[in-house]
Every structure is written in structure tokens, then in C-alpha cells.
VEXFIDREN-348074 format. One record per residue: residue in one letter; x, y, z of N, C-alpha, C, CB in turn. Coordinates in steps of 0.001 Angstrom, whole numbers, plus 500000, padded with zeros to 6 digits. Glycine has a CB too. Example, Ala and Ser with C-alpha at 12.3 -4.5 7.8 and 13.67 -1.06 7.14 Angstrom:
BEGIN
a513190494310507800512300495500507800513200496700507800511308495527509046;s512850497750507080513670498940507140512900500030507870514084499402505725;
//
This chain:
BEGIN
x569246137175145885570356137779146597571304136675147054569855138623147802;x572821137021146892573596135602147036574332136616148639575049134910145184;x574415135389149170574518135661150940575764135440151247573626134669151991;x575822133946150511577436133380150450577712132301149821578033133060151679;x578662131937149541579318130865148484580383129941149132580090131659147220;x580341128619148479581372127564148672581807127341147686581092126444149182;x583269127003147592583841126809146144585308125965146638584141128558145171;x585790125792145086587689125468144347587960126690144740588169125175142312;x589045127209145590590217128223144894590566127801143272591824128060145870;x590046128733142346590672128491140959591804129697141144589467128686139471;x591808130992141719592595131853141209592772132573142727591970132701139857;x593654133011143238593823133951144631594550135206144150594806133169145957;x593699136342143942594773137531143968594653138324145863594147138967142378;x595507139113145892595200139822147161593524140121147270596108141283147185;x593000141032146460592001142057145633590628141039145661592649142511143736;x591240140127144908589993138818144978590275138003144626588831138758144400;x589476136402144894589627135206144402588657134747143640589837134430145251;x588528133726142819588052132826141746587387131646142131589081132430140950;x585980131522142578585760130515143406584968129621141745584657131021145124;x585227128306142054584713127118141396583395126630141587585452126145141686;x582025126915141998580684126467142476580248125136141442579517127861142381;x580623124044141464579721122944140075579912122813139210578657123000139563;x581496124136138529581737124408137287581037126004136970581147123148136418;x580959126635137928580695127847137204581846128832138586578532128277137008;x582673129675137627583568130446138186582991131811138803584556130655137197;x582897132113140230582505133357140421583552134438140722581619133294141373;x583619135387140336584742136633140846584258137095142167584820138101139768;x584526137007143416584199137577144682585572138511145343583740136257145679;x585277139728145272586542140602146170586861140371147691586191142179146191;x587789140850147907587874139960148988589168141315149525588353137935148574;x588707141457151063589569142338151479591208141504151479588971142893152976;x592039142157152560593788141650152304593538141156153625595381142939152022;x592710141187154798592253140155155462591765138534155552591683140610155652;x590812138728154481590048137720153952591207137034152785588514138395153298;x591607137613152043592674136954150917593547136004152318593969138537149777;x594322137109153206594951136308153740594751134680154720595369137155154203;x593147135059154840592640133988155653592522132899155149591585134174156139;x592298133009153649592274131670152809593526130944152305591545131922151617;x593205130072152977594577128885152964594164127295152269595111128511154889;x593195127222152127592439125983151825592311126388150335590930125694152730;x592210124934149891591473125103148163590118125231148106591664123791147135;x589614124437149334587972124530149391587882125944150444587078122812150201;x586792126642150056586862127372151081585278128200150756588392128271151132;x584443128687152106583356129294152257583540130787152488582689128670153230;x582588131627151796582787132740152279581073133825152454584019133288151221;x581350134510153836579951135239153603579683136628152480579589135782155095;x578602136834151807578728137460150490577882138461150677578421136638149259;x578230140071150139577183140888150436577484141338148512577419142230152062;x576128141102147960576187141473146579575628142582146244575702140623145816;x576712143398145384576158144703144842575941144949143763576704145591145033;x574784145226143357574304145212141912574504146936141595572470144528141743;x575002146793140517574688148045139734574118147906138276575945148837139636;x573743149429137675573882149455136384574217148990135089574150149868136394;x576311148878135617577238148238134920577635147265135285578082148759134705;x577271146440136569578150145568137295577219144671137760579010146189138389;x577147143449138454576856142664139267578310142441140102576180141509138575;x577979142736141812579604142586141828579601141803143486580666144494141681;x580328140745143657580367140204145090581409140290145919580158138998145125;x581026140480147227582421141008148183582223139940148873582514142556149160;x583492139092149270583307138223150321584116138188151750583465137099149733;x583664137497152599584605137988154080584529136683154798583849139432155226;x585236136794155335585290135072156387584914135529157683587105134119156648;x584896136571157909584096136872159046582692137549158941584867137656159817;x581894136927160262580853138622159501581079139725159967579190138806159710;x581898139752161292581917141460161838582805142294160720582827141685163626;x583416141636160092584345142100158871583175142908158012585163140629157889;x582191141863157197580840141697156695579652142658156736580438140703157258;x579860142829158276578620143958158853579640145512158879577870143398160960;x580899145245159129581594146331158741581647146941157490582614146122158984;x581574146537156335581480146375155030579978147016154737581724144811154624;x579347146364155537577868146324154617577286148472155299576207144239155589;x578045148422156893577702149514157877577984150935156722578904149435159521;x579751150654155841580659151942155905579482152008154618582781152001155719;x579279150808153741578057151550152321576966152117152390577454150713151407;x576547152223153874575672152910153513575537154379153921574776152270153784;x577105154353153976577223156211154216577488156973152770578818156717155370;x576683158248152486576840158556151552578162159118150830576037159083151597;x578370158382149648579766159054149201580887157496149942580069161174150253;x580670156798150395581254156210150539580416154107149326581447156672152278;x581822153765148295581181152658147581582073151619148043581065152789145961;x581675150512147547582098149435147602583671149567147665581531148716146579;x584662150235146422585987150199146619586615150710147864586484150792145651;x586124151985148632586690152338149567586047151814150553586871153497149606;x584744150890150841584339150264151970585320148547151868582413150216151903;x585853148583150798586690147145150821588021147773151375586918146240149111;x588501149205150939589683149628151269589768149785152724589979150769150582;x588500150231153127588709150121155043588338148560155517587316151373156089;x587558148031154869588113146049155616589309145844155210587223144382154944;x590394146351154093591561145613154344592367146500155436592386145339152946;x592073147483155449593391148630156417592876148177157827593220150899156209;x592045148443158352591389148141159577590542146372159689590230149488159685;x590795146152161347590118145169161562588599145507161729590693144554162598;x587871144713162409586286145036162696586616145674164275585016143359162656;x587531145416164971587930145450166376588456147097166304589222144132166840;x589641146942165705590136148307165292589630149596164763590801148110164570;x588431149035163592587433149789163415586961150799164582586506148944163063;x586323149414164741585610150257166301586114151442167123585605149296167482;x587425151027167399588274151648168612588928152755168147589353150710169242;x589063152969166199588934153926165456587516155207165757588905153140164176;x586576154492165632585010155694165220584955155944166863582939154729164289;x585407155211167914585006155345169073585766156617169884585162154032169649;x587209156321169250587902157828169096587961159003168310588849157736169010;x587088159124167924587009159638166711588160160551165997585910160282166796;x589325159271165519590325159494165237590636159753163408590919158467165955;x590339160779163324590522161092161620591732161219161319589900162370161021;x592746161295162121593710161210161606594489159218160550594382161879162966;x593511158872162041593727157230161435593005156402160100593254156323162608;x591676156960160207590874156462159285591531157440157548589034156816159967;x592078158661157900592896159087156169593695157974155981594098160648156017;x594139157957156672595370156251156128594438155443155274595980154811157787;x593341155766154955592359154499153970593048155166152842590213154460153893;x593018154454151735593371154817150034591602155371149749594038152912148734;x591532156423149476590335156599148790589878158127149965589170154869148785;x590282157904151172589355158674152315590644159737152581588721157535153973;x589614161035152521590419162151152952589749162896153909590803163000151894;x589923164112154576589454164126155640588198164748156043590250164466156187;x587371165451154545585946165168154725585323164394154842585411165395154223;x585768162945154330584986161809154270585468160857155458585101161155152841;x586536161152156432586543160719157502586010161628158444587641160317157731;x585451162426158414584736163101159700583411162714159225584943164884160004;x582856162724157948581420162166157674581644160610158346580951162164155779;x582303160234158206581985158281158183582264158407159949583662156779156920;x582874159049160489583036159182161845581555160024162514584542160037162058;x581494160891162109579781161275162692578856160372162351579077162635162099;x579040159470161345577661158961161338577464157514161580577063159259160098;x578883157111162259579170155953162797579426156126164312580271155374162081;x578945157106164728579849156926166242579037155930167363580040158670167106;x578336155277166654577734153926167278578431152365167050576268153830166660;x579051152775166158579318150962165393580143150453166376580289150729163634;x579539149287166832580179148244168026580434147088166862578893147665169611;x581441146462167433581491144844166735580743143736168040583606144258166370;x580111142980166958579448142052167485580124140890168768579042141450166276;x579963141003169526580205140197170933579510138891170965579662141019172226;x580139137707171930579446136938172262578804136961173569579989136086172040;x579096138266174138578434138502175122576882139091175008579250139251175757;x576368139497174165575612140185173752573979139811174949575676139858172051;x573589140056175329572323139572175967570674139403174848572118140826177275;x569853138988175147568951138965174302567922139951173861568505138143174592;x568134141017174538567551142487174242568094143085173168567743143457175324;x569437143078173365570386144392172395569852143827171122572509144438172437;x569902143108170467569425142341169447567843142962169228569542140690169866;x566828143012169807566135143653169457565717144913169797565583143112169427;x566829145777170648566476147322170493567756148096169455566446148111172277;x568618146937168652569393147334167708568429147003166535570809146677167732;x567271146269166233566141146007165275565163147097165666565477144464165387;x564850147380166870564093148665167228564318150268166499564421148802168703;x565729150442166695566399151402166176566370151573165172567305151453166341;x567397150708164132566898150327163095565540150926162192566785149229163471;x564321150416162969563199150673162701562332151812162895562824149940163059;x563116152568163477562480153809163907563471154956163140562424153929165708;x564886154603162988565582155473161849564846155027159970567625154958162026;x564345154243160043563662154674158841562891154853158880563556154266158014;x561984155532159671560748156438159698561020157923159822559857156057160858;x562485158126159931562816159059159971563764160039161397561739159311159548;x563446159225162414563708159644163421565199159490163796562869159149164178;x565956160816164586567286160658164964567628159895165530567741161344165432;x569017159762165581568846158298166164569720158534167549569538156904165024;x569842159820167838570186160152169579568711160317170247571217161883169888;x567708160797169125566310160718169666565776159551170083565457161132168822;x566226158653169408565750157236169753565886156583170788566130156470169096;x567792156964171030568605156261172027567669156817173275570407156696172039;x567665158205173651566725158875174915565593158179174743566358160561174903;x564501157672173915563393157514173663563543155211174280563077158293171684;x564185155097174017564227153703174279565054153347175368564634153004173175;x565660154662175991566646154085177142565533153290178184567625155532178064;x565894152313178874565194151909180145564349150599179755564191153172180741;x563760150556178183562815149788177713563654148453177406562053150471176501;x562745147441177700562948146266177403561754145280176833563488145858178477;x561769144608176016560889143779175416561461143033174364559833144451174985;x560273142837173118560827142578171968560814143817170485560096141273171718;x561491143586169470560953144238168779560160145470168608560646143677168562;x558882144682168299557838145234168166557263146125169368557101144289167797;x557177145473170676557227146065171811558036147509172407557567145104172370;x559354147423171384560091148510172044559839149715170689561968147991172473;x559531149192169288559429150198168489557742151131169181559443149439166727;x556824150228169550555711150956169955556159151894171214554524149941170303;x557022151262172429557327152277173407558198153243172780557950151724174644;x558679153049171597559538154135170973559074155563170521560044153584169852;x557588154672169856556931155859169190556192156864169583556296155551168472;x556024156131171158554850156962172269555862158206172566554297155904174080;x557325157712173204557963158370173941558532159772173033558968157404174550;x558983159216171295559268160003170316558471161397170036559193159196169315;x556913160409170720555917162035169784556291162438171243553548162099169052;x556669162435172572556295163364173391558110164695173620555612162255175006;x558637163733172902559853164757172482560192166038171505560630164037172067;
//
């Protein structure tokens, strides 16, 4: 799995750039954020790679809340790679937010690709997505790994939120107080 890359600018389109690694050219897409951020010939970028069928294909971002935005909108169903690149270039990671937090469908149709079934889906099933802070304390970090871990076992994840409010630990600690509190719901 490639995470991220350093390279030559060989080629800059808006869409994507042409990075140089040792002599081997990679194609990485790149939102109209990220295009615009690159100003250097040398330049790093973080990489979330999507393999398909027909494709091997890499998206890159200079940020990660950009990154985790990217990686959040794919895994809603019906939503791929082109229209999760089309909302990192229209929206920031900030804006995002302050988008799903209102749950403003009128704003998120402005994506090329999203109409307004698929902005009320990506809005219900995001109405959590925060961008990453440097304020963050050392819990949220692991009752956002808690969560996480208890939505793929299946469990809702407003069930969870009630089920883990109050708890503090690590990890592992809060998925077990998770699971006690879950069966008694």
C-alpha cells in the first residue's frame, strides 16, 4: 500500500501531477487545492491508493484533513473516487465540516457529480465528521478507535455514542466498556 510519495514535478495539470520517484513517473490526482498548493519542483504528497479491477489509481493531498476527508466521503456508498476528489476540490476540510454540520444540501449539490439524493445520503451518514484539531486531548483518539471498532461489529453508531458517553481509558478498555453497556441497550 503506497501512503505517500516524494518526487520532480515532471507534469502539473489542475486534475493531477506527474511525480519523478528515481526515474519512474507516477500519475497521482490531486484535488484544485492540492494542484494549487504545489509550487515547488520537489514536492511530497500524502497518498490514499485505490486499486481496482481496471485501474491502480493514486490520489494525493498536502494535507491530511484534506486526506481523511477523501478517504471519510469513499466510504459512503455510491459515492467513488471522482466525486470524493470533486468534493476535496469544491470544499475545504474546514468547510466540509461546517457543510455536514449544517446539514446543508443545498451546498454540498454544488459538487459536479452530487445531486440531491446523494447529498442527503453523504449528509446522514456523515453528521459526525470533525476535522482534525490540534487541540485534540488524548482520549478522543482512542474513543474515535473505540467507535470505529464497535461500528464494525455492527453496532449503530448513536448506540455507541450513548454506550461510551462518560468512559475514559484506552482503546481496548473503552471497546470492552462499550460492549457491556451495548448488550444492556
Amino acid at each position: 500500500m503506497i501512503v505517500g510519495i516524494e518526487g520532480t514535478v515532471e507534469r502539473k495539470e489542475p486534475t493531477f501531477v506527474h511525480l519523478n520517484v528515481n526515474g519512474l513517473i507516477y500519475e497521482v490526482m490531486v484535488s484544485l487545492h492540492t494542484s494549487n498548493a504545489i509550487t515547488d519542483k520537489k514536492t511530497k504528497l500524502f497518498v490514499t491508493q485505490v486499486i481496482r479491477e481496471d485501474a491502480n489509481l493514486l490520489f494525493g493531498f498536502m494535507d491530511r484533513n484534506e486526506q481523511k476527508m477523501f478517504d471519510t466521503v469513499l466510504k459512503i456508498n455510491g459515492v467513488g473516487p471522482k466525486v470524493g476528489l470533486a468534493i476535496c476540490s469544491t470544499f475545504t476540510p474546514t468547510t466540509f465540516a461546517k457543510v455536514v454540520a449544517s446539514k446543508d444540501v443545498s451546498m454540498l449539490k454544488r459538487v459536479p457529480g452530487i445531486g440531491p439524493k446523494a447529498a442527503g445520503r453523504i449528509l446522514v451518514e456523515l453528521a459526525d465528521f470533525i476535522v482534525d484539531g490540534h487541540e485534540e486531548n488524548e482520549n478522543s483518539g482512542a474513543l474515535n478507535e473505540a467507535t470505529m471498532a464497535l461500528e464494525s461489529l455492527g453496532f449503530k453508531k448513536d448506540a455507541i455514542q450513548k454506550a461510551l458517553h462518560g468512559c475514559s481509558g484506552d482503546t481496548s478498555t473503552l471497546v470492552k466498556e462499550g460492549l457491556k453497556k451495548l448488550q444492556r441497550l
